[in-house]
N, C-alpha and C positions, 0 to 999 in steps of 0.2 A: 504494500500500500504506500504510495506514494507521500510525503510529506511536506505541506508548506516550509518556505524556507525565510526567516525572517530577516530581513537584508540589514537589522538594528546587529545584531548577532555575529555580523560576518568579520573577521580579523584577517586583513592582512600584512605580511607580514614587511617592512620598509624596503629590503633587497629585492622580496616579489612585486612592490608595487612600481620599481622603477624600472623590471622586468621589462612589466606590462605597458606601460607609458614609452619604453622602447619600441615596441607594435607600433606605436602609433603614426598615421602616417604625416598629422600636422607636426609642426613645431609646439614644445612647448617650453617655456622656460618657469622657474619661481625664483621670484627676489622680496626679497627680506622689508621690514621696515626701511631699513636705511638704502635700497634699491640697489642691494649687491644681490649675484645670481648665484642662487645656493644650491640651484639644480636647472639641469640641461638635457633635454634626453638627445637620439643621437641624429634625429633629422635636423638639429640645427648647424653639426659638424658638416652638412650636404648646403646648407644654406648661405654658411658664411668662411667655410673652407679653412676650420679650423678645427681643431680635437678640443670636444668639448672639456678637458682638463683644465684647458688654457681660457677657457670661459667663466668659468667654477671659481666668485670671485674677486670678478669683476663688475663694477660698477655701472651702470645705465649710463651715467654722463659719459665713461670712459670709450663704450664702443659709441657711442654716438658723436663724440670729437674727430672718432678715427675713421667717422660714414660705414660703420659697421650695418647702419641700418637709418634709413630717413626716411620721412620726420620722428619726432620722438613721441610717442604714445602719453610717456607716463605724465608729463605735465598734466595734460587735461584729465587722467584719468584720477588722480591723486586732488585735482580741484572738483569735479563731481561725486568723486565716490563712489562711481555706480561704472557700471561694462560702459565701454564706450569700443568702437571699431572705427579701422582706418585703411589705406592700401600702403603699405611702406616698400622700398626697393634696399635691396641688400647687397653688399660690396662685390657680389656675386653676379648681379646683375639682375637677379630674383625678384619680382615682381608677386610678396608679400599681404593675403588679407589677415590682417591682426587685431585679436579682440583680445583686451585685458580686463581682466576680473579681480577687483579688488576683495581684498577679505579684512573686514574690518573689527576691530576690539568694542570693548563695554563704552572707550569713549570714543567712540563712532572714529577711532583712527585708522588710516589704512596700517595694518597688521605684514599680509604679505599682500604679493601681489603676483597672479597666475594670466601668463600670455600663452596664447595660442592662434598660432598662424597657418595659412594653409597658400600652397602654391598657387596664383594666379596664371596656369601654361595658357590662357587663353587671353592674356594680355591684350593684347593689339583686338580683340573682340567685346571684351568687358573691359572699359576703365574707369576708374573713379579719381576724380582730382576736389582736392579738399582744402577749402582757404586759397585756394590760389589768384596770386596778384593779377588786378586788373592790368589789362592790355589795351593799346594802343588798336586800331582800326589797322596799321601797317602791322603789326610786331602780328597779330591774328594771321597776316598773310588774306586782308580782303583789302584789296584795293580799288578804291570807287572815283575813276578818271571820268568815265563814262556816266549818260543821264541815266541808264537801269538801275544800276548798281547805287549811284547814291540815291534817287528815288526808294529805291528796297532798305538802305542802310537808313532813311530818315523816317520810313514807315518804323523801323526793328526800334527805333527810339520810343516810340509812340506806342509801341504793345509790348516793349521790353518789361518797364515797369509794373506791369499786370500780370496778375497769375493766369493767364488765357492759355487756354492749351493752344498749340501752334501745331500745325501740317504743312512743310517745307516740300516744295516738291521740284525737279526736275534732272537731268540727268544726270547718270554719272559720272562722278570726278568734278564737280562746278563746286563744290565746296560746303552743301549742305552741315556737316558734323560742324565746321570751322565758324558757320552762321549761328547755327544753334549756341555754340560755344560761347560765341561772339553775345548775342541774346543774354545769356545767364550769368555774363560779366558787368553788363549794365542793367541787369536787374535787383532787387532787394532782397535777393537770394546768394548773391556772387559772393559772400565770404560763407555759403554750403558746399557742401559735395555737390558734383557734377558729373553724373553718371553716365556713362557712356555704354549702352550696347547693340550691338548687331545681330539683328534676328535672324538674318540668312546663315550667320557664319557658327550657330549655335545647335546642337540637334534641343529635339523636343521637350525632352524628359529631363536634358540638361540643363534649359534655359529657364522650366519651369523651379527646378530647384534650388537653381542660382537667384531667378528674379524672389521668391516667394520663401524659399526657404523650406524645414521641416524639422518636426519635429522626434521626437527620441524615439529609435526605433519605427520610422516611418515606413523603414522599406531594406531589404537585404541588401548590406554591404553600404548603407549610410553610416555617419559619422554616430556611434553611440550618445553621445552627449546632444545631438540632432543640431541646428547650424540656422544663424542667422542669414534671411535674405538679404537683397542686397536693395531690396526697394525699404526696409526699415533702418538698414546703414544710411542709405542717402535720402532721410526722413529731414523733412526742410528745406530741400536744394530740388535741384531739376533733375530729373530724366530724360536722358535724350533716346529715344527707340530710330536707331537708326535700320534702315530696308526693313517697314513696318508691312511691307506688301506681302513679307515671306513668312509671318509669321503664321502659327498651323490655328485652323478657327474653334480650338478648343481653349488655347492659351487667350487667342479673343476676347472669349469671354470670360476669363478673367479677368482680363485686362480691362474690361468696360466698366466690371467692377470697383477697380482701385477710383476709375477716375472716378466715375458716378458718385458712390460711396464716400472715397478716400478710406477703405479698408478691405483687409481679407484675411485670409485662413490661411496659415503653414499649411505642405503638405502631412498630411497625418496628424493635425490639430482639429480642435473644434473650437478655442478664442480666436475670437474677429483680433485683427491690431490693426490701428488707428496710424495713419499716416496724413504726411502734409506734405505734396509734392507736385509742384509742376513738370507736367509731361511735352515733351515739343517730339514730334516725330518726322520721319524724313522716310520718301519713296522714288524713286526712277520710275514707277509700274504705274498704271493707269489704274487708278484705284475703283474707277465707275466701270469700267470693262471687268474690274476682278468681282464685283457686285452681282454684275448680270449673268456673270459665269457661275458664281457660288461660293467663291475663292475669299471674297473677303464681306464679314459683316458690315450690313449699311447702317445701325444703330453706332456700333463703334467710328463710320465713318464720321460723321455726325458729328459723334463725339469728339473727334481729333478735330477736325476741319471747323472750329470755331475760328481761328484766323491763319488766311490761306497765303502761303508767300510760295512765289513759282523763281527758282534760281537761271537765268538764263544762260546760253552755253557760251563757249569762249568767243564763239565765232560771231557771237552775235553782242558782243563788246568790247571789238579788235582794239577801243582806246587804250583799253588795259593791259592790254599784251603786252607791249616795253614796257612800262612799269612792272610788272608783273617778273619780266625777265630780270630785272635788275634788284629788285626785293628778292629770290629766290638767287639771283647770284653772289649778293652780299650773305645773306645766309648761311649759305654752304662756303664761302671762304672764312668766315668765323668758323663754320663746324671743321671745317680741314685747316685752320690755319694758312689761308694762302693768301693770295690778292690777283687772282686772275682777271682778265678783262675780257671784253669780247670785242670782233672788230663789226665795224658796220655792215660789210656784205653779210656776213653771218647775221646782223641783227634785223636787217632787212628779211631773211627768206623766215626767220621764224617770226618776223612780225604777220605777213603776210600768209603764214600758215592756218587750216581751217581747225586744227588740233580735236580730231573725235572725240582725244579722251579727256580735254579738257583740262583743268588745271592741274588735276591729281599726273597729268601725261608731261604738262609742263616743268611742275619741279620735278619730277623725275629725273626729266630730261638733262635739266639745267646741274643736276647735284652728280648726274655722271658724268657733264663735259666739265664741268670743274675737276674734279676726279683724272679724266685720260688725256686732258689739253694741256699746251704749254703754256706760256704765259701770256698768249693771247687766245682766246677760241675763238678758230675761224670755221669758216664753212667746209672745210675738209674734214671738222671734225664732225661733223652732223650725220648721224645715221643714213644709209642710203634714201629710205622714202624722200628725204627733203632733195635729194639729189635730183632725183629724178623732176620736182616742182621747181627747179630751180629757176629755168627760166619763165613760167607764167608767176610765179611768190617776187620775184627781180623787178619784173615788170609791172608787179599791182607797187612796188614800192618806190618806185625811182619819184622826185622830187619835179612836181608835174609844174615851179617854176624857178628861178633864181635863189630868191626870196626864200623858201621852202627848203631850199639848198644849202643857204647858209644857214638858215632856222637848226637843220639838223646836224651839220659840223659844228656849230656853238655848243648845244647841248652836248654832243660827242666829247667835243673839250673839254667842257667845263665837267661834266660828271668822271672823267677820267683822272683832270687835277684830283679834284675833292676826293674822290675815292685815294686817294694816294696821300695827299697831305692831311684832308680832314681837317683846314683851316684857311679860313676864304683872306689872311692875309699873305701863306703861303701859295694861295693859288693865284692871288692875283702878281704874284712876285714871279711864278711859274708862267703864266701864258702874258705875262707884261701889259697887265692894265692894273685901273686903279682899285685898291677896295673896298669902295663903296658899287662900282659896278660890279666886282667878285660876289660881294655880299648879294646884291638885286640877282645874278643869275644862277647862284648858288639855293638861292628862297626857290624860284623858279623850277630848277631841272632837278634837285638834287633832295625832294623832302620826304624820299621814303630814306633817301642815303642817311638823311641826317636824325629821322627817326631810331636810327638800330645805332647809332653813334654811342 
């Protein structure tokens, strides 16, 4: 006859329980009142490339001077008292979800303090950034030369500051994530989490128990202790659902729920949890065609499409393309440390390019001819297709008079000084004028350059 087992009863013994905490597949660490690590199990020796001996110890301030792990958890956690979660990266490169759990005495002190992490391998598809400094309109990488772009950027002002849910739509690669981004910086949400993820790039089962979470023992081969979602980590900030088209119409309707609502169920729970988040989503798919097909809920559409912003494609705000190319070429000479330039025939044939894939094909492009060029990239460096447009891309660019002629060898100059000196009274001592005319054509040609300055 079998017998209840009363889990008050059970003794384990401190070698077996560090055993078992070994098994484990997160990180866990425990540190002390005074925030030394008095235990490590051994997935942290895979995280930060050390034996955990050398851990065993050591101080919170100490690995976090030496970027053993950013940002630092325990501030906040040690002024609320209560779990708190965050995404941290590890010297490792490890892209980190980290919850700590304080354990507190008779006078409500934190006692110790129990973290545990688990590996984000699906980074680049789920991201959360948290407190992060506001940015500039260039530093974003949206550049609005053209009347679309700043017409859409002086709309994003006007619905930023509202909790409206937003439906971003148009193809791919035009910058959708980087607008939405853009949005949740100039709203009254930008010092929350900013959650980032991709429905396409998620399967089903795994998207629903990352977004929602579950609870203990929900399902074979979950996390015993069961695991916070990541829509109650980024409770107060935005959610961005980016290719909301691919999501399957069972997650739908949850999802109708959160907004509707603003709550839902762990998997394998029965308490609602109460949430506060604006959701902005983004599609390439024809969201009315997937409606009449079956494909996508028309309450949810509704629901999204409270304010509609259509991004439009490169080709169809060629103003931006040189700017565009000179923001993504100073970029990547800070990320590679270089100072390449590009020559005019080259910046002509990509001006005049139709670029399908759009801005995402753009910097691409521009962060490998930084990468394989010499210290100037010319048009021999340009992948064959522009090869082949060479002559009708030449011909949409040539300087249809004088005037237009000289227009764009000034600019040529003057952004080539500036990029090199980064001081309009060494540039005007470099191309021998004066400067206060350095100054005027420096304002002029050069204020995304002087932006990243």
């Amino acid at each position: 006859m079998n017998q209840s087992i009363n889990p008050d009863n059970i003794e384990i013994a401190g070698e077996t329980l560090k055993e078992l905490l070994d098994y484990s597949s997160d990180e866990i660490f425990i540190f002390n009142r005074d925030r030394q690590i008095i235990y490590a199990n051994k997935v942290c020796e895979k995280n930060y490339g050390l034996p955990r001996e050398h851990l065993l110890g050591k101080y919170s301030n100490d690995l976090l001077e030496k970027k053993y792990w950013t940002p630092a958890i325990y501030p906040e956690v040690y002024k609320r008292k209560k779990p708190f979660s965050i995404i941290q990266t590890t010297n490792m490169g490890i892209e980190l979800l980290t919850s700590a759990i304080p354990v507190l005495n008779d006078k409500n002190e934190v006692e110790l303090l129990i973290t545990t992490a688990r590996e984000l391998k699906n980074h680049k598809i789920i991201t959360l950034n948290v407190n992060k400094k506001s940015q500039t309109q260039e530093e974003h990488g949206i550049i609005s030369r053209s009347t679309k772009m700043k017409g859409i950027l002086a709309f994003c002002q006007k619905v930023g500051i509202t909790d409206s849910t937003i439906l971003i739509q148009g193809e791919s690669g035009t910058g959708k994530g980087v607008l939405a981004n853009y949005i949740h910086q100039i709203s009254k949400r930008k010092n929350m989490p900013f959650l980032t993820i991709n429905c396409a790039a998620i399967p089903e089962e795994l998207l629903e128990s990352e977004l929602f979470g579950y609870t203990r023992g929900a399902f074979t081969g979950s996390n015993p202790s069961g695991k916070m979602g990541l829509l109650e980590v980024a409770n107060n900030g935005t959610v961005f659902l980016d290719e909301i088209g691919d999501m399957s119409l069972s997650l739908q309707a949850k999802l109708l729920q959160v907004i509707q609502d603003k709550e839902f169920i762990p998997i394998g729970g029965q308490e609602k949890k109460k949430v506060n988040i604006r959701f902005i989503a983004a599609t390439n798919r024809d969201l009315v065609k997937q409606i009449e097909t079956g494909q996508f809920r028309e309450d949810l559409y509704y629901r999204l499409n409270v304010i509609d912003l259509t991004l439009p494609p490169l080709r169809e705000r060629k103003e931006d393309i040189i700017p565009l190319i000179y923001h993504y070429l100073n970029k990547f000479n800070q990320v590679y440390e270089s100072n390449k330039l590009i020559s005019q025939k080259c910046l002509g044939v990509l001006a005049g390019y139709s670029w399908p894939g759009n801005i995402r094909q753009l910097a691409n492009l521009i962060e490998k001819l930084v990468i394989i060029s010499d210290a100037v990239i010319d048009f021999h460096d340009l992948p064959e297709t522009f090869h082949k447009k060479q002559d009708t891309d030449l011909q949409l660019n040539e300087p249809r008079t004088l005037d237009e002629a000289i227009d764009q060898a000034k600019e040529y100059m003057i952004r080539k000084s500036y990029q090199k000196f980064k001081s309009s009274r060494k540039v005007a001592k470099d191309l021998q004028i004066s400067q206060t005319t350095a100054t005027k054509l420096i304002q002029e040609y050069c204020g995304d350059l002087r932006s990243i300055k």
